[in-house]
Backbone as ProteinMPNN parsed JSONL, in Angstrom:
{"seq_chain_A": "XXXXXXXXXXXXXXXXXXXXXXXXXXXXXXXXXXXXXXXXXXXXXXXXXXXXXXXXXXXXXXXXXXXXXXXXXXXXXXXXXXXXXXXXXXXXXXXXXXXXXXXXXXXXXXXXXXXXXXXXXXXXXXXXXXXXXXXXXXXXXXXXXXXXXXXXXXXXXXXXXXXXXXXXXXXXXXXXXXXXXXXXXXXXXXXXXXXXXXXXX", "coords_chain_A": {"N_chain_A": [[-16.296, 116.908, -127.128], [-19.543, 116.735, -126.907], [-21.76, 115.112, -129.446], [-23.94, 115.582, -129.775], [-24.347, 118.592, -129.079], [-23.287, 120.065, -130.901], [-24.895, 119.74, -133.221], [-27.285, 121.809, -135.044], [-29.763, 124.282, -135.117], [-32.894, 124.248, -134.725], [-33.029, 121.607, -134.234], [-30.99, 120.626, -132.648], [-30.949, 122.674, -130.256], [-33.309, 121.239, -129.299], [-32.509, 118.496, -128.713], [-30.026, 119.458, -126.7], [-31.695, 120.063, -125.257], [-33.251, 118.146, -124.442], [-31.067, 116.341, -123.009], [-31.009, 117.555, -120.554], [-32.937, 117.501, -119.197], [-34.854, 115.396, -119.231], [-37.272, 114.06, -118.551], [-38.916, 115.966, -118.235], [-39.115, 116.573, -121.493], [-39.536, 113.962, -121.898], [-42.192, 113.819, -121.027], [-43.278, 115.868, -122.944], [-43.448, 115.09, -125.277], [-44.659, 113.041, -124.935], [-47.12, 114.732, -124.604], [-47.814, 116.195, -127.256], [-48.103, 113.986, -128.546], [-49.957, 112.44, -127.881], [-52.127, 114.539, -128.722], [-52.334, 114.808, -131.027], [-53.134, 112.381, -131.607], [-55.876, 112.674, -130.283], [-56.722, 114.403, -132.133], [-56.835, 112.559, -134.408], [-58.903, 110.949, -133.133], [-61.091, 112.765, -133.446], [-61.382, 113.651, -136.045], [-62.361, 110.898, -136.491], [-64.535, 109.894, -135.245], [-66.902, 110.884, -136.265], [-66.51, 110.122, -138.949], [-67.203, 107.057, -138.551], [-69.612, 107.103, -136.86], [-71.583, 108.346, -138.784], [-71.721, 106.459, -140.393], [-72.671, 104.112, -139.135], [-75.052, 105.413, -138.446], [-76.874, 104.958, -140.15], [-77.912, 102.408, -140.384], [-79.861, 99.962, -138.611], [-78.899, 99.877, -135.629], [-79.091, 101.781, -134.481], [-81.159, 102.215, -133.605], [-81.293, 100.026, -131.274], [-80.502, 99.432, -128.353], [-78.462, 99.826, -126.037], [-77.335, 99.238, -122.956], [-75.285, 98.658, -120.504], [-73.536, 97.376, -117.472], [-75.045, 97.992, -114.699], [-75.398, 100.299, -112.113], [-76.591, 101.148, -109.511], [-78.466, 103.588, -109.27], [-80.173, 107.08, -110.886], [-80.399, 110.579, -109.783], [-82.924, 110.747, -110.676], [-83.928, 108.617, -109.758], [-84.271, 106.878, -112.172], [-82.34, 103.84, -113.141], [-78.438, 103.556, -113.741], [-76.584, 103.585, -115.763], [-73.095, 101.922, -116.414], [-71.797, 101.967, -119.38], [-74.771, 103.555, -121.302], [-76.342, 104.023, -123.64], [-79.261, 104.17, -124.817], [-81.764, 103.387, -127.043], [-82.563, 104.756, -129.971], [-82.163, 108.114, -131.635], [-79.249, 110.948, -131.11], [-80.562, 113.274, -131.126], [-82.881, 113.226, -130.888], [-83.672, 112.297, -128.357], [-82.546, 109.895, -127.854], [-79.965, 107.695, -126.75], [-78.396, 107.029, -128.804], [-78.048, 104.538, -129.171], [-76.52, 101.164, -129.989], [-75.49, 101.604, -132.285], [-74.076, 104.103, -131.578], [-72.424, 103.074, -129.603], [-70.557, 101.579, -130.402], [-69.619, 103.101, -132.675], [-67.812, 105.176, -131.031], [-66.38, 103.096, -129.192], [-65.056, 101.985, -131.804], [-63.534, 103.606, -132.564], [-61.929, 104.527, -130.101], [-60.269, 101.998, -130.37], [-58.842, 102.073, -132.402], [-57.547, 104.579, -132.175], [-55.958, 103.836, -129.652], [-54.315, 101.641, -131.04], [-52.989, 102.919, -132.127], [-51.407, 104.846, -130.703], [-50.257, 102.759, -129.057], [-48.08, 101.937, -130.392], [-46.693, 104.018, -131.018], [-45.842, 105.627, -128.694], [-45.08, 103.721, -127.554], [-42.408, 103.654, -129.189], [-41.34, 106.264, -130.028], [-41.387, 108.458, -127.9], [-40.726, 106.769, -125.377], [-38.735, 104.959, -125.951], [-38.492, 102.292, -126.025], [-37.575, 98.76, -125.419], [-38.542, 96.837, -124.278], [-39.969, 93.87, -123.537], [-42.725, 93.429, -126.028], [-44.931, 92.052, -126.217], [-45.692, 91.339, -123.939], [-45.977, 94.462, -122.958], [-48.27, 94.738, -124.486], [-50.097, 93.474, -123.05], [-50.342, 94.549, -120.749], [-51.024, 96.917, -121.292], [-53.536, 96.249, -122.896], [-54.931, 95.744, -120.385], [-55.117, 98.284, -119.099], [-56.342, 99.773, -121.035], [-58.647, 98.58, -120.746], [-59.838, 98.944, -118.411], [-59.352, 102.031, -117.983], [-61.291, 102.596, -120.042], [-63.804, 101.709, -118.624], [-63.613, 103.077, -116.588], [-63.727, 105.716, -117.346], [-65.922, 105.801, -119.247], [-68.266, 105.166, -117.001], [-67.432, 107.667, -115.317], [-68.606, 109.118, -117.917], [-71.335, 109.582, -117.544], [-72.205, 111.292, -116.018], [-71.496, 113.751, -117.072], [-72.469, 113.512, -120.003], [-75.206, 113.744, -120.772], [-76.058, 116.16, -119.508], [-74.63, 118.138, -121.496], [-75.286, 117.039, -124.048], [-77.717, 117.326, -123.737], [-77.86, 120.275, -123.354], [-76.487, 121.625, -125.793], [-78.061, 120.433, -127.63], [-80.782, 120.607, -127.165], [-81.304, 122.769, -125.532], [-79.951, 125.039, -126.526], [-80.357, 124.423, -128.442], [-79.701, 123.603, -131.499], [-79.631, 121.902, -132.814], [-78.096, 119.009, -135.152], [-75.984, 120.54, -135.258], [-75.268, 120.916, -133.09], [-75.083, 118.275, -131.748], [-72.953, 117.501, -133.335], [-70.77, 119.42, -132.067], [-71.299, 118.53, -129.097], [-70.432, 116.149, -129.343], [-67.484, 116.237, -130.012], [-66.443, 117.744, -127.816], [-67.145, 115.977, -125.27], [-65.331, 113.871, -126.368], [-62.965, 115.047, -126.594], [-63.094, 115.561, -123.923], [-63.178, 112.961, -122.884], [-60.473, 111.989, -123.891], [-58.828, 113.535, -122.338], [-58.912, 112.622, -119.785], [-57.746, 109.918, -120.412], [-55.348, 110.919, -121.018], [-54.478, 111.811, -118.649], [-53.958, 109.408, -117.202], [-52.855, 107.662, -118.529], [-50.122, 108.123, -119.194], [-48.405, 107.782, -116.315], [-48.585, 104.605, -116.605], [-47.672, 104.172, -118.957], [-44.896, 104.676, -118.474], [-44.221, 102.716, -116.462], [-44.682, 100.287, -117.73], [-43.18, 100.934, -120.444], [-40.525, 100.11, -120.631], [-36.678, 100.274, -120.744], [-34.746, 98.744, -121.401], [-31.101, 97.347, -120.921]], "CA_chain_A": [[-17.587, 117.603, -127.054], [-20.712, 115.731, -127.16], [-22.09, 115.63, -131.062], [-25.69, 116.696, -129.839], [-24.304, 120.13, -128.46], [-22.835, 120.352, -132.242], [-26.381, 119.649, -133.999], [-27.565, 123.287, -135.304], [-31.158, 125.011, -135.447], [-33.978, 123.813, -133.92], [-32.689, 119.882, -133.522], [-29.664, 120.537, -131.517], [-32.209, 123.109, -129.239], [-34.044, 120.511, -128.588], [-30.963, 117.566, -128.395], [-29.081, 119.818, -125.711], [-33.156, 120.567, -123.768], [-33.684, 116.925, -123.645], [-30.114, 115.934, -122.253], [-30.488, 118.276, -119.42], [-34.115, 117.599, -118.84], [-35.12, 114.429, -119.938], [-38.428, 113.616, -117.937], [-40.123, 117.05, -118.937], [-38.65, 116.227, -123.083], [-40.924, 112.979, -122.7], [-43.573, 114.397, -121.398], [-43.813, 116.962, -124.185], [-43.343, 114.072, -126.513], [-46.187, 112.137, -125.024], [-47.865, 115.53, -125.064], [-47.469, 115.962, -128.415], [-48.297, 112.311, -129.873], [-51.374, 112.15, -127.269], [-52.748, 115.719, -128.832], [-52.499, 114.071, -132.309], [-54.327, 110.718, -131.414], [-57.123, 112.751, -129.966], [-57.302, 115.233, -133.541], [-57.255, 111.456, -135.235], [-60.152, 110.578, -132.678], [-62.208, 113.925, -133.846], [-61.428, 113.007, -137.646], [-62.828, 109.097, -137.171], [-65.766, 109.337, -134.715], [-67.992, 111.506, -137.541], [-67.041, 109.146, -140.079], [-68.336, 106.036, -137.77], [-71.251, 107.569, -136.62], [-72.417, 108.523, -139.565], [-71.756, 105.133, -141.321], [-73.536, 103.147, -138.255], [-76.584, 106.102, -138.241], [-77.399, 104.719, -141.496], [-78.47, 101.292, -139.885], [-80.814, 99.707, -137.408], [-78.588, 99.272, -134.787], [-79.343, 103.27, -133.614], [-82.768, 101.672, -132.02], [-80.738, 98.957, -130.476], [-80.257, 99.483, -126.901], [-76.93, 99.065, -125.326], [-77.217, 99.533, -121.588], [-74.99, 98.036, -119.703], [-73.204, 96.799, -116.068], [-75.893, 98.934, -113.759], [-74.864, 100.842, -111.152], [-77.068, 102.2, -108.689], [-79.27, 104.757, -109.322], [-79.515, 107.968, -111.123], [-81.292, 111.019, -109.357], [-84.668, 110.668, -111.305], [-84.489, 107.255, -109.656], [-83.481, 105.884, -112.938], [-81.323, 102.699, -113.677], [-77.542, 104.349, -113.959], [-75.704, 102.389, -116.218], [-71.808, 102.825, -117.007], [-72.636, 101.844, -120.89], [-75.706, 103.905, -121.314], [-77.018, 104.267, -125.315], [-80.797, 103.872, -125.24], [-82.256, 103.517, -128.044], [-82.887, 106.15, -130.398], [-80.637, 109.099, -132.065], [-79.721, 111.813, -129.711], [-81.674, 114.599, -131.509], [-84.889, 112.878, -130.964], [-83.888, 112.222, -127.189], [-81.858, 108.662, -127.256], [-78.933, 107.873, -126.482], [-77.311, 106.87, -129.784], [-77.828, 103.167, -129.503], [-75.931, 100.223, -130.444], [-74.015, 102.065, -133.532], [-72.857, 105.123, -131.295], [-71.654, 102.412, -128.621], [-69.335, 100.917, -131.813], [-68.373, 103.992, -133.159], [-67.022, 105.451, -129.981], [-65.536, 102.073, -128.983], [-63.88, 101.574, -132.941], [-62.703, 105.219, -132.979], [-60.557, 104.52, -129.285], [-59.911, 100.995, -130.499], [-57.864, 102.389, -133.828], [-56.298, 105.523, -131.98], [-55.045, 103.156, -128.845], [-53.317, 100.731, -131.014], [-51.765, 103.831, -133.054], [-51.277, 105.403, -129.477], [-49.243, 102.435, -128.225], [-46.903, 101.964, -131.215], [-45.769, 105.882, -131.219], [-46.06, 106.097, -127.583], [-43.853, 102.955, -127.2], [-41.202, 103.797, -130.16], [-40.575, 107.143, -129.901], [-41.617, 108.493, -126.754], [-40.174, 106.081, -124.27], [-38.004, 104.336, -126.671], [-38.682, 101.179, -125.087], [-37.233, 97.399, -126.15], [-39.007, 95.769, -123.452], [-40.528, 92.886, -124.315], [-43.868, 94.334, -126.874], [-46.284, 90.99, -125.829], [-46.014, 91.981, -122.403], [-46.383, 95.452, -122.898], [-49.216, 94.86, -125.09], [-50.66, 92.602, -122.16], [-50.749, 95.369, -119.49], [-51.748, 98.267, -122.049], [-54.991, 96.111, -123.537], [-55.758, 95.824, -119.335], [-55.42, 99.518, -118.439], [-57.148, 100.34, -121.75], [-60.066, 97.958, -120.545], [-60.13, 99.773, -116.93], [-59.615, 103.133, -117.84], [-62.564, 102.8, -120.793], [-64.481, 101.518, -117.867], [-63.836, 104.305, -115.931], [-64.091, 107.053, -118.281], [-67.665, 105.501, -119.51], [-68.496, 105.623, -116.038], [-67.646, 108.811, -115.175], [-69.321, 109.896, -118.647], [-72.746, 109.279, -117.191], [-72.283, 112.273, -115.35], [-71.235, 114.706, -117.829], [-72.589, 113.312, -121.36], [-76.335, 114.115, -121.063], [-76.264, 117.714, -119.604], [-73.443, 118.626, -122.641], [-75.658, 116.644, -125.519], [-78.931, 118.714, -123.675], [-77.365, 122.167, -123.916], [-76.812, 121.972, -127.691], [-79.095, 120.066, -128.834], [-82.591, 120.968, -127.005], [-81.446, 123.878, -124.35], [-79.525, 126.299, -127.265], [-81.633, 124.735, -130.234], [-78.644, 123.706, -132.175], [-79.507, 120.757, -133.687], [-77.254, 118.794, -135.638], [-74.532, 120.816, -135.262], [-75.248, 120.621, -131.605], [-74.972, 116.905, -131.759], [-71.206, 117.058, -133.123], [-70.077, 119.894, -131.136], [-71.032, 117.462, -127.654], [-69.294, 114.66, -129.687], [-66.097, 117.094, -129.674], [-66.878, 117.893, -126.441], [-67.126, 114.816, -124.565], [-64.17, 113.39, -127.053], [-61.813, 115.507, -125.489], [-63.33, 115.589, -121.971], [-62.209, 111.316, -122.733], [-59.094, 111.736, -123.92], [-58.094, 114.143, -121.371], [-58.396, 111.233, -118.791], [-56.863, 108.906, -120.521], [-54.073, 111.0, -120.764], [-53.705, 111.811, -117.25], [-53.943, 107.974, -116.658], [-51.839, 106.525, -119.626], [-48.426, 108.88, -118.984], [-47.84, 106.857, -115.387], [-48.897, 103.492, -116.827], [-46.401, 104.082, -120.008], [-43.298, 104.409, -117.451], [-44.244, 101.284, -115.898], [-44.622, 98.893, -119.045], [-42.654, 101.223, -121.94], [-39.082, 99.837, -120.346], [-35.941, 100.435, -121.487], [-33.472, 97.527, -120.981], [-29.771, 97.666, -121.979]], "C_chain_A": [[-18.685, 116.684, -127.597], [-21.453, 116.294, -128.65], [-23.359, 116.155, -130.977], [-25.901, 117.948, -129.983], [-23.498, 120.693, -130.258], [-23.701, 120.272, -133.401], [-26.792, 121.325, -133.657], [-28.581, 123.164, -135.568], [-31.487, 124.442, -134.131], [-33.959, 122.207, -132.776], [-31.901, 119.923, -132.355], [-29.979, 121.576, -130.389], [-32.629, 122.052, -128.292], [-33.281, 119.371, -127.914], [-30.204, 118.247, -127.219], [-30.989, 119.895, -124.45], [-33.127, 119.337, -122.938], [-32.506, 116.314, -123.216], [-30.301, 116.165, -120.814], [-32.039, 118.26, -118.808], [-35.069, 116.55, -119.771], [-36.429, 113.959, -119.97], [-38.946, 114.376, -118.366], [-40.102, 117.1, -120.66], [-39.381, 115.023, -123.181], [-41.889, 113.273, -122.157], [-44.096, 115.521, -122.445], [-43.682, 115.996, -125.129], [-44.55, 113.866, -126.589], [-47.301, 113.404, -125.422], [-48.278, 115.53, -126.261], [-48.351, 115.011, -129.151], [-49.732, 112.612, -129.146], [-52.822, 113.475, -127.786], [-53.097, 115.17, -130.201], [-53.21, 113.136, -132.485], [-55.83, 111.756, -131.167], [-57.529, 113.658, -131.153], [-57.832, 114.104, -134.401], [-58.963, 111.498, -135.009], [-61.209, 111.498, -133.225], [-62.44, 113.848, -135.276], [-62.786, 111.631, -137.606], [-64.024, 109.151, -136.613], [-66.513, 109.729, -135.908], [-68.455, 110.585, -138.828], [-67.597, 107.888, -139.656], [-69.474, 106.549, -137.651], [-72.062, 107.875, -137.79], [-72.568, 107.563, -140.486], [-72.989, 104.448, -140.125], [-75.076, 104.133, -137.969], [-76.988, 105.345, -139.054], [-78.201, 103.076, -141.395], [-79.013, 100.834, -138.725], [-80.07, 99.665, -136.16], [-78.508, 100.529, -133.741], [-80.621, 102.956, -133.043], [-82.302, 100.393, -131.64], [-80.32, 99.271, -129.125], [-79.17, 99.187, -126.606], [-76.635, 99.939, -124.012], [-76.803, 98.61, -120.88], [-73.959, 97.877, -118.389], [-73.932, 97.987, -115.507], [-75.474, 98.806, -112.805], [-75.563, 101.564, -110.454], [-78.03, 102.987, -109.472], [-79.575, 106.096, -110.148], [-80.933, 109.254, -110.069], [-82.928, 110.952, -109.422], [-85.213, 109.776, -110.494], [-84.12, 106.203, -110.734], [-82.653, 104.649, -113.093], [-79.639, 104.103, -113.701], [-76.891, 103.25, -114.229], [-74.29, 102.778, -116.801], [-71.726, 102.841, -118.859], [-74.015, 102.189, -121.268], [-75.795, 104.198, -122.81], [-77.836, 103.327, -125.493], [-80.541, 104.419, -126.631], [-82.914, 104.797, -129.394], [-81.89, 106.832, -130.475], [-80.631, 110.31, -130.999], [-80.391, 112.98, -130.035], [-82.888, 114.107, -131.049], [-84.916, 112.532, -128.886], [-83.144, 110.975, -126.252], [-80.777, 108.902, -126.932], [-77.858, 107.493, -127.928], [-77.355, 105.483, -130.403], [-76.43, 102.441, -129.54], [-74.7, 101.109, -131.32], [-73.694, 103.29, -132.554], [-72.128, 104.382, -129.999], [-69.928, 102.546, -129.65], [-68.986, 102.254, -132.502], [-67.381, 104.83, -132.399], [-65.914, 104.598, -129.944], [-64.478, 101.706, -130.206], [-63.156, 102.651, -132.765], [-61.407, 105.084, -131.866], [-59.994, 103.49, -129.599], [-58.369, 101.57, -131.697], [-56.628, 103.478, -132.97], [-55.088, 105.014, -130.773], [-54.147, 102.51, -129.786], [-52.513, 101.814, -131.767], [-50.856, 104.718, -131.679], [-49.73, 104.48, -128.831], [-48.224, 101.941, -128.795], [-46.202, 103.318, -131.173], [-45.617, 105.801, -129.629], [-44.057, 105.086, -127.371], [-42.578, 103.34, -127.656], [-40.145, 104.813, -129.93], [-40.693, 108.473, -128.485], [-40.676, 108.417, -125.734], [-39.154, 105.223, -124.971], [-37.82, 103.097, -126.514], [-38.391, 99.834, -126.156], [-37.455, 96.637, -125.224], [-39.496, 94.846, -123.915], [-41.963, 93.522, -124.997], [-45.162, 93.142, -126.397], [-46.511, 91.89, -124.598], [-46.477, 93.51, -121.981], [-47.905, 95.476, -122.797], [-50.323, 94.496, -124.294], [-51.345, 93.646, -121.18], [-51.263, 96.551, -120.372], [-52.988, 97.692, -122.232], [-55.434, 95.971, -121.94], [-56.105, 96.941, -118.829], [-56.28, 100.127, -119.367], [-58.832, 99.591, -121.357], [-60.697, 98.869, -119.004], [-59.977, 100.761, -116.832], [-60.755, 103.459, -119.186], [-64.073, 102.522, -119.614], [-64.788, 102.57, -116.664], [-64.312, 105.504, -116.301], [-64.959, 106.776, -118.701], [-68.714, 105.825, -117.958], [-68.466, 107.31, -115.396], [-68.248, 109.852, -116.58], [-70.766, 110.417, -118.208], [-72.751, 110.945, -116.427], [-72.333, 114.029, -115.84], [-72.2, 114.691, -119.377], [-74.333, 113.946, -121.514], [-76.446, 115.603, -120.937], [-75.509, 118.12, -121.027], [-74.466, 118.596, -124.235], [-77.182, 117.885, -125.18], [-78.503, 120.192, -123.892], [-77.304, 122.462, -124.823], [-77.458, 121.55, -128.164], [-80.505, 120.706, -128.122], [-82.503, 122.538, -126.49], [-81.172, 125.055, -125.496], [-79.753, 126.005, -128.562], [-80.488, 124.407, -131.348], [-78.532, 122.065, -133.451], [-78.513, 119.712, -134.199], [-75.599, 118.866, -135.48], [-73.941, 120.927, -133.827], [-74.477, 119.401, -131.091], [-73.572, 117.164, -131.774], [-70.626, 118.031, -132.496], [-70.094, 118.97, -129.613], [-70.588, 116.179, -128.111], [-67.857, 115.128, -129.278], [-65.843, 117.18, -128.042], [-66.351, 116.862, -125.417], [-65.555, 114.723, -125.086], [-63.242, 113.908, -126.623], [-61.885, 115.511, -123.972], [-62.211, 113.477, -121.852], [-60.828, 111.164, -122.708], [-58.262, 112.469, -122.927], [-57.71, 113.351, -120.016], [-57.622, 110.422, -119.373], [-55.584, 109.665, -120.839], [-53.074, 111.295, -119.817], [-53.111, 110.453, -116.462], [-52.958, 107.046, -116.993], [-50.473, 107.213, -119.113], [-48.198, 107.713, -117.54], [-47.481, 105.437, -115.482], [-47.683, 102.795, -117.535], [-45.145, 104.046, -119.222], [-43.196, 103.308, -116.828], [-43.778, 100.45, -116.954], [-43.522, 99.453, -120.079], [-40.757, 100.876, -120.807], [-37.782, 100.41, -120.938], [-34.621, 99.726, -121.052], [-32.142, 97.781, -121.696], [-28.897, 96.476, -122.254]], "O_chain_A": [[-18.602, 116.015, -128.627], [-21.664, 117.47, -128.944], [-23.874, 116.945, -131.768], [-26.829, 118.536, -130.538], [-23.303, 121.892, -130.459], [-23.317, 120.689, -134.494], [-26.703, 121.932, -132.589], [-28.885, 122.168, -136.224], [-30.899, 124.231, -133.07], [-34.361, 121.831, -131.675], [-32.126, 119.354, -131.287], [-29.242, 121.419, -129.416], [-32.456, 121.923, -127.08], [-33.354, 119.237, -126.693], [-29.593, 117.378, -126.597], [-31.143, 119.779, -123.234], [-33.051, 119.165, -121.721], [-32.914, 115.218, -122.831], [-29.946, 115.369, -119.946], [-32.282, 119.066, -117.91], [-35.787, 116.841, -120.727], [-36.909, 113.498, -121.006], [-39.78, 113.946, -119.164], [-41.064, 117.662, -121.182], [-39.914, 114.768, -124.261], [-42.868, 112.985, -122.846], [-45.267, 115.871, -122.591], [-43.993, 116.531, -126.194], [-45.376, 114.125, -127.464], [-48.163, 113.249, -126.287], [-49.243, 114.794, -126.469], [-49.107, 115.226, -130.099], [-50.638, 113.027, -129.868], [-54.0, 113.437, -127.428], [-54.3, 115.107, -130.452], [-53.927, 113.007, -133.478], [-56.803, 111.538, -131.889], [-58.75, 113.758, -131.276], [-58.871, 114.238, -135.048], [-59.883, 111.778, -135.777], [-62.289, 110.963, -133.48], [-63.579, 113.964, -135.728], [-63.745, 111.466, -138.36], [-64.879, 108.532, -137.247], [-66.793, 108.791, -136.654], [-69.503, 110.321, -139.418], [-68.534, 107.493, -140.35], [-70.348, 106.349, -138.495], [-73.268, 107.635, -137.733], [-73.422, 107.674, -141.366], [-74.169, 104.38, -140.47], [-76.043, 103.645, -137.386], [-77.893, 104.729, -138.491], [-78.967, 102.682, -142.275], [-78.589, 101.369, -137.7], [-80.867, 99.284, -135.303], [-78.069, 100.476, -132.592], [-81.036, 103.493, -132.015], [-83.177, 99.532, -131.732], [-79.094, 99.3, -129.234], [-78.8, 98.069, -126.965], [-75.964, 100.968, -123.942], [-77.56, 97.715, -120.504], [-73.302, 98.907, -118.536], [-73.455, 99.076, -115.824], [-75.116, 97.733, -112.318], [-75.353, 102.771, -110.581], [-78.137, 102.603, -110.636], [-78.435, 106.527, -109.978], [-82.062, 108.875, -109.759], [-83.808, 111.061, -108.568], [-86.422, 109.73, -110.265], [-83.772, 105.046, -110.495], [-81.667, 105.34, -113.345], [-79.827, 105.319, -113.678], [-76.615, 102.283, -113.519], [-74.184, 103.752, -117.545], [-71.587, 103.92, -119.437], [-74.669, 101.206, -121.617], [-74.831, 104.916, -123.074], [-77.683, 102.205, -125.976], [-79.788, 105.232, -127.168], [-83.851, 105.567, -129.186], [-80.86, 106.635, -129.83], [-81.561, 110.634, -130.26], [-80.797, 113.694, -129.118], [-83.868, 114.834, -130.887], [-85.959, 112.544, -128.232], [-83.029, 110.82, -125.036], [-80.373, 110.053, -126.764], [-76.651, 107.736, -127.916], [-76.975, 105.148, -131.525], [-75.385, 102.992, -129.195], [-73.494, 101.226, -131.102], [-72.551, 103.604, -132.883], [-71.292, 105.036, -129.375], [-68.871, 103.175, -129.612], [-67.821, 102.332, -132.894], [-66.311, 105.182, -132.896], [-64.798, 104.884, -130.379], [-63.355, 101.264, -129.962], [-61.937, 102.501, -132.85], [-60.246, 105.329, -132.193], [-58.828, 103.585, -129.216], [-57.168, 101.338, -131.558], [-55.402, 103.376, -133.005], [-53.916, 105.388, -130.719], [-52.974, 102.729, -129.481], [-51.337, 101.553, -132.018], [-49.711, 105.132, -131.857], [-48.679, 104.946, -128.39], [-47.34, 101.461, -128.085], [-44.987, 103.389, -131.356], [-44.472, 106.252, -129.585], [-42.872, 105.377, -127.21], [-41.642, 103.422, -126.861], [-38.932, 104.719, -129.744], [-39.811, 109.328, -128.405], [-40.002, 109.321, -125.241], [-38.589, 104.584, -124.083], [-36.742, 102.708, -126.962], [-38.787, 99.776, -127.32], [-36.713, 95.662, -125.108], [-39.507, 94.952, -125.142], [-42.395, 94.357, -124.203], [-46.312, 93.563, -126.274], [-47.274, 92.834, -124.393], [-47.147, 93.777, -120.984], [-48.64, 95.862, -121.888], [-51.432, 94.958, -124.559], [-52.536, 93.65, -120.866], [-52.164, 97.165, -119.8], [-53.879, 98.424, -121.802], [-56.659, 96.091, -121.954], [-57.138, 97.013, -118.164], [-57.042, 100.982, -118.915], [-59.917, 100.075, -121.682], [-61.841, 99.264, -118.778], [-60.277, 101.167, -115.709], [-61.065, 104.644, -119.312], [-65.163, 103.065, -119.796], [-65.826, 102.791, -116.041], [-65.139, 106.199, -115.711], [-65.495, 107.879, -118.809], [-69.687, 106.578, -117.928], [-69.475, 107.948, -115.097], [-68.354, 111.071, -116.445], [-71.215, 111.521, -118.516], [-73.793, 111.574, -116.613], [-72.851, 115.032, -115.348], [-72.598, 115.762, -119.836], [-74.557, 114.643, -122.503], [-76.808, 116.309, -121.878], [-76.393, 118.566, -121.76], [-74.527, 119.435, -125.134], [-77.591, 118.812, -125.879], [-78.994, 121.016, -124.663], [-77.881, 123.493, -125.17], [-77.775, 121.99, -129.269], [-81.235, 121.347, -128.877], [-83.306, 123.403, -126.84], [-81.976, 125.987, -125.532], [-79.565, 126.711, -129.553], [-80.503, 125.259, -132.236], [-77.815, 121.559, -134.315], [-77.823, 119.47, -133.208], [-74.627, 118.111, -135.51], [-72.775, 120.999, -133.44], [-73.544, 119.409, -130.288], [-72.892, 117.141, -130.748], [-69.537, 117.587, -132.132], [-69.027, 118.739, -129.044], [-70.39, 115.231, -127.351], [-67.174, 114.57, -128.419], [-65.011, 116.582, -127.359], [-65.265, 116.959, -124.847], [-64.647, 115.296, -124.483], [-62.43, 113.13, -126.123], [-61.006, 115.476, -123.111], [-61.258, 113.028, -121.216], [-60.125, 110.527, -121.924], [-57.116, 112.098, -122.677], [-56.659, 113.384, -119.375], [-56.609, 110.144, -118.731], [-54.61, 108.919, -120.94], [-51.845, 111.237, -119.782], [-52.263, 110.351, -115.575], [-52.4, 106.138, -116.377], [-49.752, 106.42, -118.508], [-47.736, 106.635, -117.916], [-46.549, 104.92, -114.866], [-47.017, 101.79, -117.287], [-44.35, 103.157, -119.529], [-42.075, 102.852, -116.601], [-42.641, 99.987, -117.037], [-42.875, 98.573, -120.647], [-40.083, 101.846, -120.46], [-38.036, 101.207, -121.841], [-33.672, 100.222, -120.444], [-32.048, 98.302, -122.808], [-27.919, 96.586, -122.993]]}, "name": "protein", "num_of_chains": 1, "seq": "XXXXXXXXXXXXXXXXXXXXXXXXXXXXXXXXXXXXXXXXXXXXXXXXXXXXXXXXXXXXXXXXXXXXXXXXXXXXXXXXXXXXXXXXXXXXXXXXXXXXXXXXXXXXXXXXXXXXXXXXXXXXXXXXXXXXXXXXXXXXXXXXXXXXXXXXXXXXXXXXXXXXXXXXXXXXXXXXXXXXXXXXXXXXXXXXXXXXXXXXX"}
């Protein structure tokens, strides 16, 4: 008799689920770990942002690769944070580029050690992994900035100017967004991880 089906409570539950259903046992894993990274992400942006408000680099401009158009006529840029905080009408600047960008920077690399380890259990080679994860993390930040443009202004206008909310406006469309992000990248990362997280014998 197999010693899993002899593990009692909750472990040996789960030890006989994921024998008999292995593919839906790592996606509730990744579930799981990927639900945790994005509570990290809601922990760390607040404390960035509110370290980088505190310096000039919130009237620093950071608009960049332009794309076309936006209805107004506008510039439409996939890196959009004009100048200025977003209560007053900017986009955040320079420091809410960098605290976005540190906040996924910290929870990816915690993302692709748990993801890899226990997850997918993977002993593929870890350079190579690491190789094709820092490219899909560069092309699905590029995407998901991109498709922010679309979503991020109506969200930050509704609480902050449209329902008067001030402040607390502000970090509810941080929340907001922050999960609208991670929800792509986790539709994106689960296919990616079966590719690269290997498992050689």
């Amino acid at each position: 008799m197999s010693s899993k089906k002899n593990i009692a409570g909750p472990l040996g539950l789960w030890a006989r689920y994921k024998e008999k259903h292995p593919n839906i046992a790592q996606f509730l894993v990744f579930f799981i770990l990927s639900n945790g990274i994005t509570v990290l992400q809601l922990v760390l942006m607040p404390v960035f942002k509110s370290l980088f408000a505190k310096t000039a680099l919130v009237n620093t401009s950071f608009q960049v690769l332009q794309f076309g158009h936006n209805f107004d006529g506008s510039a439409y840029y996939v890196f959009d944070y004009a100048a200025g905080s977003l209560t007053t009408g900017g986009g955040g600047g320079l420091a809410y580029f960098l605290a976005v960008q540190i906040t996924l920077a910290i929870a990816q690399i915690i993302n692709f050690f748990a993801q890899r380890s226990i997850t997918f259990k993977s002993n593929s080679n870890i350079w190579q992994a690491a190789f094709w994860y820092v490219v899909a993390y560069i092309i699905i930040t590029i995407g998901a900035a991109a498709a922010q443009g679309f979503y991020k202004a109506p969200i930050y206008n509704l609480f902050i100017n449209t329902w008067e909310m001030g402040a607390v406006g502000e970090t509810t469309a941080d929340v907001i967004t922050m999960i609208i992000n991670s929800a792509i990248s986790f539709w994106v990362f689960f296919p990616i991880f079966k590719v690269i997280f290997k498992q050689k014998s």
